[in-house]
KOLKOL-167023 format. One record per residue (C-alpha): residue number from 1; residue in one letter; x, y, z. Coordinates in steps of 0.001 Angstrom, whole numbers, padded with zeros to 6 digits. Layout:
! residues N
pos, code, x, y, z
NUM, a, X, Y, Z $
...
***
This chain:
! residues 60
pos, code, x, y, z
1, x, -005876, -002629, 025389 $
2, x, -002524, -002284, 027671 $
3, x, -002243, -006574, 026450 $
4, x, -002547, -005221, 022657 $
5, x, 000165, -002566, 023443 $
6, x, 002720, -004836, 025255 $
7, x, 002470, -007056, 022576 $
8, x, 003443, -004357, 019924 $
9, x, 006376, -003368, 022018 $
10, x, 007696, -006684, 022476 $
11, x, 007121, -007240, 018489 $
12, x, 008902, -004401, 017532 $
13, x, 011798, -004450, 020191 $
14, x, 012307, -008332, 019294 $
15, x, 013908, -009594, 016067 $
16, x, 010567, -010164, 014346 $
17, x, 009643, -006533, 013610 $
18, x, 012357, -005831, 011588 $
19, x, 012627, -009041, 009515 $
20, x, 008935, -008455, 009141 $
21, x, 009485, -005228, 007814 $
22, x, 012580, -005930, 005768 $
23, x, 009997, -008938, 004351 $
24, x, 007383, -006444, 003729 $
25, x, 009810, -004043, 001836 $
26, x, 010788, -007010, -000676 $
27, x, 007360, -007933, -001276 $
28, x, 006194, -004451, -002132 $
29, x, 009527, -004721, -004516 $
30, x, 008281, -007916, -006461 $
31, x, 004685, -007017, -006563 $
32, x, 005923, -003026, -008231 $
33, x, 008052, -005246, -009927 $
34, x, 005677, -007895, -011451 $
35, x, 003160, -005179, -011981 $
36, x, 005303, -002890, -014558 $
37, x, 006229, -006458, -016491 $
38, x, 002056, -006477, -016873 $
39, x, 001397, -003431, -018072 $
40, x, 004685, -003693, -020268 $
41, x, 003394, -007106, -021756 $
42, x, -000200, -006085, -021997 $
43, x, 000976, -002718, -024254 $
44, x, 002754, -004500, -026082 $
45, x, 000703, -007116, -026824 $
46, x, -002083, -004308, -028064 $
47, x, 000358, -003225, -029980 $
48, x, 001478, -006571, -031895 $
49, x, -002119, -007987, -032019 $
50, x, -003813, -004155, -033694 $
51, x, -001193, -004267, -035876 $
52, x, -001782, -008199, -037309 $
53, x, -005194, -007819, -038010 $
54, x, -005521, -005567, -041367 $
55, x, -008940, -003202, -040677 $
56, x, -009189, -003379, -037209 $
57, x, -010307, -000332, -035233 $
58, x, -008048, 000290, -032780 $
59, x, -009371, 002707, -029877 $
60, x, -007351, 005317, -028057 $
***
């Protein structure tokens, strides 16, 4: 346990810990990112696709 401990002092005092942070910040950034361009698409595309097809049932 005091191995596990040294080794998360030394991580975080070094230069990795805050790259690996700063890293971790961007990817939560793209992924946010990438996941409201879904969501955008997919409504959209409900949209465009209930409206092209005369008759169809659209649930909401």
């Amino acid at each position: 346990m005091r191995q596990v401990a040294k080794k998360i002092v030394s991580f975080l005092k070094g230069e990795a810990g805050p790259t690996a942070v700063e890293y971790a910040i961007i990817l939560a950034l793209i992924v946010g990112v990438c996941v409201i361009g879904v969501v955008s698409l997919s409504d959209n595309a409900n949209a465009t696709f209930s409206k092209s097809v005369p008759g169809s049932v659209v649930e909401e």
